[in-house]
Backbone as CSV, one residue per row, in Angstrom:
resi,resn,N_x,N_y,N_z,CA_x,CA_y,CA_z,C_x,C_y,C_z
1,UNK,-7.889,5.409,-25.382,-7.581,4.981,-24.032,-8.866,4.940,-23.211
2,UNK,-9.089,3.940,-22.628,-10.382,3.636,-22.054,-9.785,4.875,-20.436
3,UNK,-11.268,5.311,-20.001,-10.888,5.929,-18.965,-11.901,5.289,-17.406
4,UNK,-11.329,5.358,-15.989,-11.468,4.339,-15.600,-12.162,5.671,-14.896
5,UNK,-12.908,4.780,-13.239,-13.554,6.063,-12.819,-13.279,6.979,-11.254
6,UNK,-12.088,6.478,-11.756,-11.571,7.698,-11.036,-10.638,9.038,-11.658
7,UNK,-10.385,8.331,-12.233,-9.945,9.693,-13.504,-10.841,11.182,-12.752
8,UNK,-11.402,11.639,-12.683,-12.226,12.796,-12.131,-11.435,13.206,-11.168
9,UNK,-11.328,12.294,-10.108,-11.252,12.630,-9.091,-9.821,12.816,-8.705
10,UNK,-9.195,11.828,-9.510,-7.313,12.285,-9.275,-6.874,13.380,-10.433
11,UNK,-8.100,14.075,-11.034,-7.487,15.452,-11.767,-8.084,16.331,-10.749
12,UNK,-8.550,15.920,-9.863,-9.215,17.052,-8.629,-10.856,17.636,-8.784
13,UNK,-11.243,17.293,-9.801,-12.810,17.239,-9.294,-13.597,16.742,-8.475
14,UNK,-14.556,17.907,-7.643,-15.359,16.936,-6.983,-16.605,16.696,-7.194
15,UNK,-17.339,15.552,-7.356,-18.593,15.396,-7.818,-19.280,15.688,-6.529
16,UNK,-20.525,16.622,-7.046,-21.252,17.314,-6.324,-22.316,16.057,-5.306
17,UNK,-22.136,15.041,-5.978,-23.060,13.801,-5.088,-22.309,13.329,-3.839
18,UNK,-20.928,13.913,-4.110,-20.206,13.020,-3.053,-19.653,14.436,-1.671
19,UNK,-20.227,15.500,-1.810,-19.895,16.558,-1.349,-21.412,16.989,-0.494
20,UNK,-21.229,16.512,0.944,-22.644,16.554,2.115,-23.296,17.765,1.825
21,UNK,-24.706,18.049,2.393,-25.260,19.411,2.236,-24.798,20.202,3.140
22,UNK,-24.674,21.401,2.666,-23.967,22.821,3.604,-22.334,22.516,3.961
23,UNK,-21.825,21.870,2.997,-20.156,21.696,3.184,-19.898,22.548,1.663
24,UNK,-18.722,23.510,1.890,-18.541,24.462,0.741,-17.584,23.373,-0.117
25,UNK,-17.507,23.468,-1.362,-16.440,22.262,-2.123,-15.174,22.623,-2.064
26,UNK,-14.908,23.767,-1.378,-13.123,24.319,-1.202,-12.815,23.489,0.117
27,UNK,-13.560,22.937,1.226,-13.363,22.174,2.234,-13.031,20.688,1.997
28,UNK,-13.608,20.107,0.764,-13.760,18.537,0.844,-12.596,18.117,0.194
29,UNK,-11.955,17.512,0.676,-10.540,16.612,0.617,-10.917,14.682,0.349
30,UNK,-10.708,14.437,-0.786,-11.297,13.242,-1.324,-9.650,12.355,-1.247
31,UNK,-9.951,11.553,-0.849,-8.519,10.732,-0.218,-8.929,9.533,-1.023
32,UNK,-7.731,9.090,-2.331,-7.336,7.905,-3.195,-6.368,7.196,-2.438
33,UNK,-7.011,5.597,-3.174,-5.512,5.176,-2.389,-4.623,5.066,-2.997
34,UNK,-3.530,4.467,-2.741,-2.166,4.590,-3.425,-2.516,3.344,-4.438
35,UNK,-1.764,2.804,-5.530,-1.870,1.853,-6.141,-0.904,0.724,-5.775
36,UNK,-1.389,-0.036,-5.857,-0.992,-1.576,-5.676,0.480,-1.644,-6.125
37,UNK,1.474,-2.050,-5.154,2.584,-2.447,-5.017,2.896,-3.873,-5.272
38,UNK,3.432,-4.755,-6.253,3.416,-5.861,-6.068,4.792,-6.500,-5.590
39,UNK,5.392,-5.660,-4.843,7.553,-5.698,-4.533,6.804,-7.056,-3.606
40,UNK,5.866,-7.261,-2.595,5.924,-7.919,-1.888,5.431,-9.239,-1.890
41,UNK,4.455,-9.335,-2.882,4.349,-10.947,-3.209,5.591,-11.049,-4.064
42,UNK,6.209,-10.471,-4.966,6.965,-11.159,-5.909,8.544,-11.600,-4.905
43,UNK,8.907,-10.729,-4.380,9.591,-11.067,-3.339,9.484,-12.014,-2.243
44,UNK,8.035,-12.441,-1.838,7.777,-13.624,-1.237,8.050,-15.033,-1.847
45,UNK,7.539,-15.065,-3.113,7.593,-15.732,-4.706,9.088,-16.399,-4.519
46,UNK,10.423,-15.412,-4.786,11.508,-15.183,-4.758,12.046,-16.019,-3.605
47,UNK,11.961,-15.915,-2.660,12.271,-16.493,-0.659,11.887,-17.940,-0.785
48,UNK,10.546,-17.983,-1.070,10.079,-19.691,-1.005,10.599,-20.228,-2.156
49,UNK,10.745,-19.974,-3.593,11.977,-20.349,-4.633,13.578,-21.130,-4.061
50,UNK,13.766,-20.130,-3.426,15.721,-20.004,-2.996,15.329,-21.193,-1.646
51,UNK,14.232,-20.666,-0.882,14.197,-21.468,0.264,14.352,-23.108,-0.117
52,UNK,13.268,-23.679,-0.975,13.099,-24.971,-1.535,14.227,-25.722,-2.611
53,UNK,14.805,-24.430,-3.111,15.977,-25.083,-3.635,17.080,-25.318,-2.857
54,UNK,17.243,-24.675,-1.386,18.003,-25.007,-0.575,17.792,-26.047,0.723
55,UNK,16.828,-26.286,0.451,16.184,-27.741,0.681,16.437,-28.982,0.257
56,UNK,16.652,-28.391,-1.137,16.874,-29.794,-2.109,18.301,-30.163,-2.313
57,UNK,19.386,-29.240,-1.776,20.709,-29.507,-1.852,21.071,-29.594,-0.792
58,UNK,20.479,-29.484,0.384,20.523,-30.131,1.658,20.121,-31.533,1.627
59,UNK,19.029,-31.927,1.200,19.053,-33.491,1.108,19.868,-34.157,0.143
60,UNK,20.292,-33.498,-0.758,21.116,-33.763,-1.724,22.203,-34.146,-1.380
61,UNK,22.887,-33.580,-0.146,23.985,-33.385,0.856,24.020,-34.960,1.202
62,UNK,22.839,-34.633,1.984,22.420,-36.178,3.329,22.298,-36.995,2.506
63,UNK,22.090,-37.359,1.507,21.900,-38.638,0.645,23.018,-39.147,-0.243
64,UNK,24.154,-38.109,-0.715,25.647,-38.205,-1.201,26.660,-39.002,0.031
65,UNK,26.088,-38.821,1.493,26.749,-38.974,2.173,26.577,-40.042,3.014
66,UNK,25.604,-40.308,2.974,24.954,-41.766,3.273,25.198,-43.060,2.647
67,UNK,25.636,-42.835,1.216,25.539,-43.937,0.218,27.015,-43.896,-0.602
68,UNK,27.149,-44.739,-0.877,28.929,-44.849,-1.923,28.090,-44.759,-3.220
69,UNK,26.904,-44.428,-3.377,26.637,-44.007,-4.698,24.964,-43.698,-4.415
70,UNK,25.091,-42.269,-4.800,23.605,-41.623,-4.713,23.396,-40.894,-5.891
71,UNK,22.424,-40.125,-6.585,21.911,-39.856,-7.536,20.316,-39.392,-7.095
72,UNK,20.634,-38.075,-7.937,19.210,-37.490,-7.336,18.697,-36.834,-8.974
73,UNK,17.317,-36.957,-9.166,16.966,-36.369,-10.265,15.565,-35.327,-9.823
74,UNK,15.959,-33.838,-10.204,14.882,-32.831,-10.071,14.385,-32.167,-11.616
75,UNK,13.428,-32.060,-12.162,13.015,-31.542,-12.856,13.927,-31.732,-14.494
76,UNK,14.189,-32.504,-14.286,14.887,-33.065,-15.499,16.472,-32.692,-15.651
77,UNK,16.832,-32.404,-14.317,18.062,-32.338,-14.294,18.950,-33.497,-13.198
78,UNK,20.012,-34.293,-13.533,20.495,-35.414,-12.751,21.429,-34.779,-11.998
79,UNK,21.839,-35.211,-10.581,23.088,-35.234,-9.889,23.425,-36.729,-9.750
80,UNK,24.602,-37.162,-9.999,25.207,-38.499,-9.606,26.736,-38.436,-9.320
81,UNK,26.828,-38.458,-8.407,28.560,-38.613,-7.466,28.874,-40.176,-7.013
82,UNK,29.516,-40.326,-7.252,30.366,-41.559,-6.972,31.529,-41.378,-5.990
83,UNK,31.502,-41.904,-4.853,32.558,-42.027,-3.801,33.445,-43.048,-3.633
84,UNK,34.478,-42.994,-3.342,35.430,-44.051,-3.760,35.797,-44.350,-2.280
């Protein structure tokens, strides 16, 4: 397992370079940050997905309803309704 470089420091060592002169090492409190959350792009990801597909069945709507025969093709899938 490759080890990265903070490893040290989130088992609680403190390196003596990073600890000022005349500060005792029972005082120094070394603050990590949290790790990367990704809930919020993928969830953004998710919103603009649903958003654009509800876009496309909204015009899908307006164009069934406009015409006695419309037909819409997305991504290799057809809609075609026929109104009588």
């Amino acid at each position: 397992m490759m080890r990265q470089p903070t490893d040290q420091l989130r088992a609680g060592h403190r390196p003596a370079d990073l600890i000022p002169d005349g500060i005792h090492p029972v005082h120094v409190t070394i603050n990590l940050p949290a790790p990367r959350s990704y809930a919020g792009p993928v969830l953004l990801v998710l919103a603009a997905s649903f958003g654009i597909c509800a876009v496309i069945l909204a015009l899908t709507q307006l164009a069934l309803a406009a015409a006695p025969f419309a037909g819409l093709s997305v991504g290799g899938v057809t809609v075609a309704l026929r109104r009588k």
